[in-house]
C-alpha positions as CSV (number, residue, x, y, z in Angstrom):
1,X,0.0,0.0,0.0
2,X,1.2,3.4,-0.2
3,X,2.4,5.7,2.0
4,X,-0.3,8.3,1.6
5,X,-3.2,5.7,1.2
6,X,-2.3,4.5,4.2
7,X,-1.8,8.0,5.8
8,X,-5.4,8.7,4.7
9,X,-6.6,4.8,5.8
10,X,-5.4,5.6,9.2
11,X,-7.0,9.1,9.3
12,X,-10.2,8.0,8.3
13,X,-10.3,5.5,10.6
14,X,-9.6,7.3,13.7
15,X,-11.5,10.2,12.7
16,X,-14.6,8.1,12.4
17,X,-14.2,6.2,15.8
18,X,-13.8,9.9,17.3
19,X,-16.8,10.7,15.6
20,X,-18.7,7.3,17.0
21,X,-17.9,8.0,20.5
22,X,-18.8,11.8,20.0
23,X,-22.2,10.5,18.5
24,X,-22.4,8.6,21.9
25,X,-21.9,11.2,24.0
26,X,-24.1,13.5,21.8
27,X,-26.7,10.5,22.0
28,X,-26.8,9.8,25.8
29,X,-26.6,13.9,26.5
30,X,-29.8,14.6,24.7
31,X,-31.3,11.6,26.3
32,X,-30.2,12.8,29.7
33,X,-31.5,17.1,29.4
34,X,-34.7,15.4,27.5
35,X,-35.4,12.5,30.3
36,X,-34.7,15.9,32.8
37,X,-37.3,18.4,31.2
38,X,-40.0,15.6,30.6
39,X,-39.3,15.1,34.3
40,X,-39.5,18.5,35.4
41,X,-43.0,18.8,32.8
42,X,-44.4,15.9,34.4
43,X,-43.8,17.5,38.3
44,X,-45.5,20.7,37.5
45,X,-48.4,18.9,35.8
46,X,-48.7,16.8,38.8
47,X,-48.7,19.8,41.0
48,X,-51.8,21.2,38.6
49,X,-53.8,18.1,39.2
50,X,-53.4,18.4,42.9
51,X,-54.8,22.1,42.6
52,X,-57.6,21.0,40.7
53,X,-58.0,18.4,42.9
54,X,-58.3,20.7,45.8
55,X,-60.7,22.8,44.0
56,X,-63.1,20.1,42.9
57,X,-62.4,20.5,39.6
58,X,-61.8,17.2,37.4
59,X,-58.5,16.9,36.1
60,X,-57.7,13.2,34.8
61,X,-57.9,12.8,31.4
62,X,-56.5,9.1,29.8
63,X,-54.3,8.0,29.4
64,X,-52.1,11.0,30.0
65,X,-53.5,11.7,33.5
66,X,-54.9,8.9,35.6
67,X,-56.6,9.5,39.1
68,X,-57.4,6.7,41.3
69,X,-58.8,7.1,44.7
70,X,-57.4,4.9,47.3
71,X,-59.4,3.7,50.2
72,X,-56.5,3.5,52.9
73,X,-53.6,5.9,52.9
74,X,-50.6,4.5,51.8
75,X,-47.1,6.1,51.4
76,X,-45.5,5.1,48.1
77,X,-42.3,7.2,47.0
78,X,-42.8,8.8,43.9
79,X,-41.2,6.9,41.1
80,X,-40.3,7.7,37.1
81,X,-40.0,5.0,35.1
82,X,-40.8,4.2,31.3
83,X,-43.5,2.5,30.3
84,X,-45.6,1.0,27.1
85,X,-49.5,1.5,27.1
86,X,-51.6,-0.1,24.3
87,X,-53.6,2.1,22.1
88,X,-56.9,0.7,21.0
89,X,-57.1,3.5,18.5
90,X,-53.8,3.1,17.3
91,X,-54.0,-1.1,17.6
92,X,-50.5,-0.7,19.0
93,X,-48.5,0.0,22.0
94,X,-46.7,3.3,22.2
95,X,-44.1,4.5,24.5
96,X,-44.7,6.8,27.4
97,X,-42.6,8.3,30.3
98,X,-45.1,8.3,33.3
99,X,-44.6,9.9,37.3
100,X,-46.2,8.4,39.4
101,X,-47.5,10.1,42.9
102,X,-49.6,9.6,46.2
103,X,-51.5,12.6,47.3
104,X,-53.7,13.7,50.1
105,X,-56.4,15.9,49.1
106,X,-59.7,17.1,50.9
107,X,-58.9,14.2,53.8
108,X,-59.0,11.9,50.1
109,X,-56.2,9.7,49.3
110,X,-55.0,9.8,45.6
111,X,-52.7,8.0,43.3
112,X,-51.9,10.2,40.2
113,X,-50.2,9.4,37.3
114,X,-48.9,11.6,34.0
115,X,-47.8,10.2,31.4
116,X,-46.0,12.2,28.2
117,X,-45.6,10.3,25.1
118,X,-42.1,9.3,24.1
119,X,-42.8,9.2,20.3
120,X,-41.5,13.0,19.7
121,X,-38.2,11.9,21.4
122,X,-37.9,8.8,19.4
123,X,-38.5,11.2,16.5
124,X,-36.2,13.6,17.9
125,X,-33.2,10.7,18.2
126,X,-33.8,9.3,14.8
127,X,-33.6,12.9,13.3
128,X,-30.2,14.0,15.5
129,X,-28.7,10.3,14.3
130,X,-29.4,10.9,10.4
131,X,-27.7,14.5,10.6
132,X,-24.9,13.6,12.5
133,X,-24.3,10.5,9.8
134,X,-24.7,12.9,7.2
135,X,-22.6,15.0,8.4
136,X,-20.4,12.5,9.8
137,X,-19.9,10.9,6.4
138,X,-19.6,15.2,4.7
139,X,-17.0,15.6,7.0
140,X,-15.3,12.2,6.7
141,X,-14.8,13.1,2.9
142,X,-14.1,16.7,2.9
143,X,-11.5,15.7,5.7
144,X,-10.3,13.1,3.7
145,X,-9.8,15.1,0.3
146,X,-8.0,18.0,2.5
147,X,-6.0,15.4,4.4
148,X,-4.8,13.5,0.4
149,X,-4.2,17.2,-0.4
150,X,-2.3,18.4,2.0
151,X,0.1,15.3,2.6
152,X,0.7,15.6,-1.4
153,X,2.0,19.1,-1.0
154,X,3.8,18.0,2.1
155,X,5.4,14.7,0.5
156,X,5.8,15.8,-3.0
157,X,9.7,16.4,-2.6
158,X,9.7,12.7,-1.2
159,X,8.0,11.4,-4.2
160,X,10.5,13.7,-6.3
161,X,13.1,12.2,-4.8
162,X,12.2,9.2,-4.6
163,X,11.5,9.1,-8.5
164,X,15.4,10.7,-9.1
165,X,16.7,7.6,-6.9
166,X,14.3,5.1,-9.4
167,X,16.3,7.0,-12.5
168,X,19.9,7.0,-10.5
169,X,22.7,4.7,-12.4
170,X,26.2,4.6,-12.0
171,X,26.9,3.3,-15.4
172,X,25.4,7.0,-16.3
173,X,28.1,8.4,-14.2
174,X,26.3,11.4,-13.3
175,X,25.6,12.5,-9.6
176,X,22.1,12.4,-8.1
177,X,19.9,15.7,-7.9
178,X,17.5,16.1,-5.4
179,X,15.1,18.4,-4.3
180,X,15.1,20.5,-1.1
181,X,12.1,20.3,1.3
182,X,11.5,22.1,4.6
183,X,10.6,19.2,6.4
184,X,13.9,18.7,8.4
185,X,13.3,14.6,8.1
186,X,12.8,14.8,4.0
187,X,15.7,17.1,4.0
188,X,18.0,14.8,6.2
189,X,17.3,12.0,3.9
190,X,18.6,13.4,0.9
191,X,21.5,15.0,2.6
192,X,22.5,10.8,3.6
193,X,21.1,9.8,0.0
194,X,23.4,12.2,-1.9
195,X,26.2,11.4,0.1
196,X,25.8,7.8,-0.4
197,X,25.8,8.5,-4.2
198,X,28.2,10.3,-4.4
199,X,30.4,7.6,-2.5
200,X,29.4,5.0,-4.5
201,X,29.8,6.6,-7.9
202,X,33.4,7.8,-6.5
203,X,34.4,3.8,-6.0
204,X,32.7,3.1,-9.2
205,X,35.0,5.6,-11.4
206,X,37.8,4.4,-9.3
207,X,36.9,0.7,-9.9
208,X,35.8,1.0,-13.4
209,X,39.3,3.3,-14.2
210,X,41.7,1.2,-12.6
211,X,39.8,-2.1,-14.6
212,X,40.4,0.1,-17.5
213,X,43.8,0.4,-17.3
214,X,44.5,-2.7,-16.3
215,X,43.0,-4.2,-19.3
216,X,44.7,-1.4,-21.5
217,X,47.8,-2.1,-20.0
218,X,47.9,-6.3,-20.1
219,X,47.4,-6.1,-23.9
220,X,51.0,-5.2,-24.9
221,X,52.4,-7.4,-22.6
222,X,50.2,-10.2,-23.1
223,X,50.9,-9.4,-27.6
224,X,54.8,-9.3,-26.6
225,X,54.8,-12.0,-25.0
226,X,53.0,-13.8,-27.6
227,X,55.4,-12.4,-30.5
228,X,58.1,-13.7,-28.8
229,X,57.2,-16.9,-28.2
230,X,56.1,-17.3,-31.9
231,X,59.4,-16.2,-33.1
232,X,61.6,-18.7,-30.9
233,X,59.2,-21.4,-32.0
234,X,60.2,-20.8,-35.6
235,X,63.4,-22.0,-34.4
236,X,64.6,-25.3,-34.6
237,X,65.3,-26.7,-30.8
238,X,66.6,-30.4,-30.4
239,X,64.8,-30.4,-27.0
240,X,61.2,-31.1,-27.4
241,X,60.5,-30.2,-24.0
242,X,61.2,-26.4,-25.1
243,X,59.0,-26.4,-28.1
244,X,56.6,-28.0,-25.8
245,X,57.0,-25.0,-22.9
246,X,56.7,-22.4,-26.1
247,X,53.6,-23.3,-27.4
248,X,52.4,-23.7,-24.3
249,X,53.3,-19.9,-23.7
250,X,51.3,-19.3,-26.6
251,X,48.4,-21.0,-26.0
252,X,48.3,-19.1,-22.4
253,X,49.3,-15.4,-24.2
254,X,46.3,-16.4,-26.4
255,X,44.2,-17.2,-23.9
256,X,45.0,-14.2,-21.3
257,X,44.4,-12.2,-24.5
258,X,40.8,-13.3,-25.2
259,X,40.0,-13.4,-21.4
260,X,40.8,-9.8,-21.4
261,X,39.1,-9.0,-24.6
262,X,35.8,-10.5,-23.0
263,X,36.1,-8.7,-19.2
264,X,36.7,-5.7,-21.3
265,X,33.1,-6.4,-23.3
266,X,31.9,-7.5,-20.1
267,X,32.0,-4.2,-18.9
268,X,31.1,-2.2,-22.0
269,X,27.7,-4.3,-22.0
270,X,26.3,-2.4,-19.0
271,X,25.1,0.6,-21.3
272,X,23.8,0.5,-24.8
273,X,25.4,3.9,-25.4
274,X,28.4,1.8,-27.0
275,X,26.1,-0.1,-29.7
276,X,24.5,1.6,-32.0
277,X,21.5,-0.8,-33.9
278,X,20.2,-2.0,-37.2
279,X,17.8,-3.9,-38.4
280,X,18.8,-7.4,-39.0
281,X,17.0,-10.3,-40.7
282,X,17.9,-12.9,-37.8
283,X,17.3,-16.0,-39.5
284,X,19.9,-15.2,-42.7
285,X,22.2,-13.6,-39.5
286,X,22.2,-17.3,-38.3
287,X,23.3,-19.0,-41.5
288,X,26.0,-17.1,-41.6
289,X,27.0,-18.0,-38.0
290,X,26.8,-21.9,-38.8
291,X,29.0,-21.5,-42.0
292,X,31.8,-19.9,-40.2
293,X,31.5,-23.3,-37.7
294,X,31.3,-25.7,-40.6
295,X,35.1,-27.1,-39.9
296,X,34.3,-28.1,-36.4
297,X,31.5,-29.2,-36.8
298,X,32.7,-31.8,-39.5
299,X,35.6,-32.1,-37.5
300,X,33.5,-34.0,-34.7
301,X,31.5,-35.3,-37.2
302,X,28.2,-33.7,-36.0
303,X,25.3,-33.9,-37.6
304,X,23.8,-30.3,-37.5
305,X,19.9,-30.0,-38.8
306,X,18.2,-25.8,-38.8
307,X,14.6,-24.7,-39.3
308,X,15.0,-21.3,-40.2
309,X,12.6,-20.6,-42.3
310,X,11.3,-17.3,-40.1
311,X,11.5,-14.0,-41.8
312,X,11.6,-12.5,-38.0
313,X,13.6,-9.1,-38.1
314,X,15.1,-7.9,-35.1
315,X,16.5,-4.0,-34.0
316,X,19.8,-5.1,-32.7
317,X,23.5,-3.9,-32.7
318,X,25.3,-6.4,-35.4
319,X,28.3,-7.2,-33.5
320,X,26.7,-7.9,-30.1
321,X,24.5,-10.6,-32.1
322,X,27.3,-11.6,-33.7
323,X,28.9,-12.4,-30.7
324,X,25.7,-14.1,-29.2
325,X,24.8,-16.3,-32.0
326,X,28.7,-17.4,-32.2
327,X,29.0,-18.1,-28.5
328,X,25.9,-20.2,-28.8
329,X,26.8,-22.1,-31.4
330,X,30.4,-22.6,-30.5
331,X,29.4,-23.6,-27.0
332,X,27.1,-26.5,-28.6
333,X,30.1,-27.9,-30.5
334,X,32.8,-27.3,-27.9
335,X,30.6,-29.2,-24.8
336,X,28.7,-32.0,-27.3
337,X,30.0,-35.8,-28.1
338,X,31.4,-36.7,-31.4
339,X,29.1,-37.7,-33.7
340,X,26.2,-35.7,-31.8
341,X,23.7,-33.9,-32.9
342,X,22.7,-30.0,-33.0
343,X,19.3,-28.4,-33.9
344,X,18.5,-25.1,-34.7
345,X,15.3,-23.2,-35.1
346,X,13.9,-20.2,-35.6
347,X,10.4,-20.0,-34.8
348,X,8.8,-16.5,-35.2
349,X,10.8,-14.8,-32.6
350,X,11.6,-17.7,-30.9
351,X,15.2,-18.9,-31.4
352,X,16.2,-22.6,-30.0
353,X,19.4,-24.3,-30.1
354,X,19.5,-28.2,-28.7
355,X,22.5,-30.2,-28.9
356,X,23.8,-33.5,-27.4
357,X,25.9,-33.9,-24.5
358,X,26.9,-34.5,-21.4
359,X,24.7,-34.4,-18.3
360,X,26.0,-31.2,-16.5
361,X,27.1,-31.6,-12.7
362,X,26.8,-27.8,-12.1
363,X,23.9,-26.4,-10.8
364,X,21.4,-25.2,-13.6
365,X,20.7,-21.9,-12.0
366,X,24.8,-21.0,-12.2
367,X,24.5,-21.6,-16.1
368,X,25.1,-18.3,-16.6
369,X,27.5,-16.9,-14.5
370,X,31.0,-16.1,-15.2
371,X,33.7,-18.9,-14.4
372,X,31.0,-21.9,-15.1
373,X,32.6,-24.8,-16.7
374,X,32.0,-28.6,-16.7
375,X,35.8,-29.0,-17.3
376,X,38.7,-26.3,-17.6
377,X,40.4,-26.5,-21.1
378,X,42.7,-23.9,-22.7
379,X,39.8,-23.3,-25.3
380,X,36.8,-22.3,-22.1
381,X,37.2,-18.9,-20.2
382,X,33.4,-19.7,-18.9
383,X,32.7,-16.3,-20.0
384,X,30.4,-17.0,-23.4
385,X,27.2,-17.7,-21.9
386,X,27.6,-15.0,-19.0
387,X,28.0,-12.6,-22.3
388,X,25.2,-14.1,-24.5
389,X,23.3,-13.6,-21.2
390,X,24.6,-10.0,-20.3
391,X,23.8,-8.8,-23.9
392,X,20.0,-10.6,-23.7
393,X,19.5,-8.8,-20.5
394,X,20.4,-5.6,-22.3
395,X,17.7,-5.8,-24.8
396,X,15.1,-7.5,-22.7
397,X,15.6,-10.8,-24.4
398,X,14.0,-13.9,-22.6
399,X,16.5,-16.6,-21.9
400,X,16.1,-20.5,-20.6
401,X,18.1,-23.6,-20.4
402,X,17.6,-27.2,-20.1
403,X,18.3,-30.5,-20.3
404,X,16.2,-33.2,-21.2
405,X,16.7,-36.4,-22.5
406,X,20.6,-36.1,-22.9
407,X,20.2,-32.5,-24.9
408,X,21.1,-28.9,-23.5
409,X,18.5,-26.8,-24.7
410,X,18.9,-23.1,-25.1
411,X,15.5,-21.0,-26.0
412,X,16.1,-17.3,-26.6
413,X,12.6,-14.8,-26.8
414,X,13.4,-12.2,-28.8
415,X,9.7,-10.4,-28.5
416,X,10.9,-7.9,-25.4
417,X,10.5,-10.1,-22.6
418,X,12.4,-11.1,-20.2
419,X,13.2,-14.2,-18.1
């Protein structure tokens, strides 16, 4: 829920529990100075009666006054008390609130009774209780729409800021701008969050320069090394051992070399601004792939069957698809049997590759991360599928792998959706 739904949720709430119990207390106070007045109305009319009384002059009048002679004297305590009479007029029985008294008149004992009806109150009550829910529930929403209002205005630099934290990015290298606020709590908060920013794109540049330059720095050692060792093994050494050592140099240099090559990528893949795009028919793309593979795979005699048929187009820098479709491929010859199989198909914007192999002991859910390899050779860095997965996250490209039935399975969703 958000903040100022809940704000309002709680305001609401409490405001219409204060107005319950003030409708209570509003409730039992009119009952009380009404029960009081009726009271008071019914004591003066009993004091009429007795003047009547005393003057001969007939006074009861049913069933608001009731007079009843009483043969012996008795003293009763007068007593107030509600009470329901029924109406033969009305065929019902109707409320009444009724004092009841014992009088000596003319040496005559008397037990009055007056009665006023309780219908007006009950009218009275129901009328109080429909205004003060109508304007109860008035209140409750003008309150409410004030309350949304004013906490807007109040948390709109929140919200602003909020929205520039969303939108921060160190791969944009640009510091984070927030807006002031004079709410001392809003304005400590972005204070700590610019702060924190500004740390963490300071290790950043640091991080990403000093990768930089280490990368920019290995490559003419790494191609030195590499020259060198190529020239000496032109020469001819009686010692097989050193021809040996020398290629093996080589194989390293060329391996260091590419391993730079792809941390260097690596890192260039967490902006676009690097890659500009094209349009690019992505099934002819593919052919072209398999063609420049066609040595290895006869090499390991694989038998290599596409469905590519799809005339799916796709917006997409040509070298980073390149490089995807390559480390694909390549990765389904370099980890499958000889004589195994690979298919390939593109289906609408669907693009699977399946190929035979070896049941993998690593944990499917690390398929994708950098340094992943069934088994270290000088020809893995375990860097191609933490690329083609880098580059798919890059353009919202859904990516899955399995493997059923002795075949790793690789299913790329090109249609701008991710994984």
């Amino acid at each position: 829920m958000k903040l100022l739904n809940k704000i309002s949720l709680y305001y609401i709430l409490n405001t219409a529990i204060l107005f319950m119990l003030g409708l209570f207390a509003i409730y039992f106070s009119v009952d009380w100075i009404i029960s009081e007045r009726s009271d008071g109305q019914l004591r003066d009319t009993s004091k009429e009666i007795t003047l009547k009384l005393e003057r001969g002059i007939k006074a009861e009048y049913p069933p608001l006054i009731e007079i009843k002679e009483l043969v012996n004297e008795n003293h009763f305590k007068s007593v107030f008390k509600d009470t329901t009479i029924f109406l033969e007029a009305e065929k019902e029985n109707e409320a009444y609130r009724q004092y009841t008294i014992y009088k000596k008149v003319n040496d005559r004992n008397y037990k009055i009774t007056v009665r006023t009806s309780l219908i007006e109150k009950e009218d009275l009550f129901s009328a109080i209780l429909i205004i003060l829910i109508i304007i109860l529930a008035l209140l409750l929403l003008i309150l409410s729409l004030i309350n949304r209002y004013t906490a807007r205005k109040i948390f709109k630099p929140f919200y602003n800021n909020l929205k520039h934290l969303g939108m921060f990015s160190l791969h944009k290298n640009d510091s984070m701008i927030l807006e002031d606020s004079n709410i001392d709590e809003f304005n400590e908060l972005k204070y700590a969050l610019a702060e924190l920013s500004e740390k963490a794109l300071k290790e950043y540049r640091s991080l990403k320069e000093f990768s930089e330059d280490l990368s920019h720095e290995l490559q003419t050692p790494v191609a030195v090394i590499k020259a060198k060792a190529e020239l000496l093994l032109q020469k001819e050494f009686t010692d097989a051992e050193i021809s040996s050592n020398l290629q093996s140099i080589i194989n390293n240099a060329d391996r260091l070399d590419k391993l730079n090559r792809s941390l260097i990528l690596l890192t260039k893949l967490e902006t676009t601004d690097f890659f500009p795009t094209q349009k690019i028919l992505l099934g002819r793309r593919i052919e072209r792939i398999i063609d420049n593979y066609t040595d290895a795979i006869n090499s390991k005699e694989i038998v290599i069957r596409t469905n590519l048929e799809s005339m799916y187009e796709v917006e997409f820098n040509e070298n980073l698809l390149d490089i995807a479709l390559s480390n694909l491929i390549s990765n389904s010859i370099k980890h499958n049997i000889p004589r195994g199989e690979i298919f390939i198909e593109l289906k609408d914007s669907i693009f699977m590759i399946k190929n035979s192999g070896k049941e993998p002991k690593q944990n499917l859910l690390n398929y994708f991360k950098r340094f992943t390899y069934e088994e270290k050779s000088q020809n893995s860095l375990g860097l191609g599928l933490a690329i083609v997965k880098k580059i798919c996250n890059m353009y919202e490209i859904g990516i899955t792998y399995q493997f059923i039935d002795g075949s790793h399975t690789l299913v790329l969703n090109f249609n701008k959706t991710k994984d």
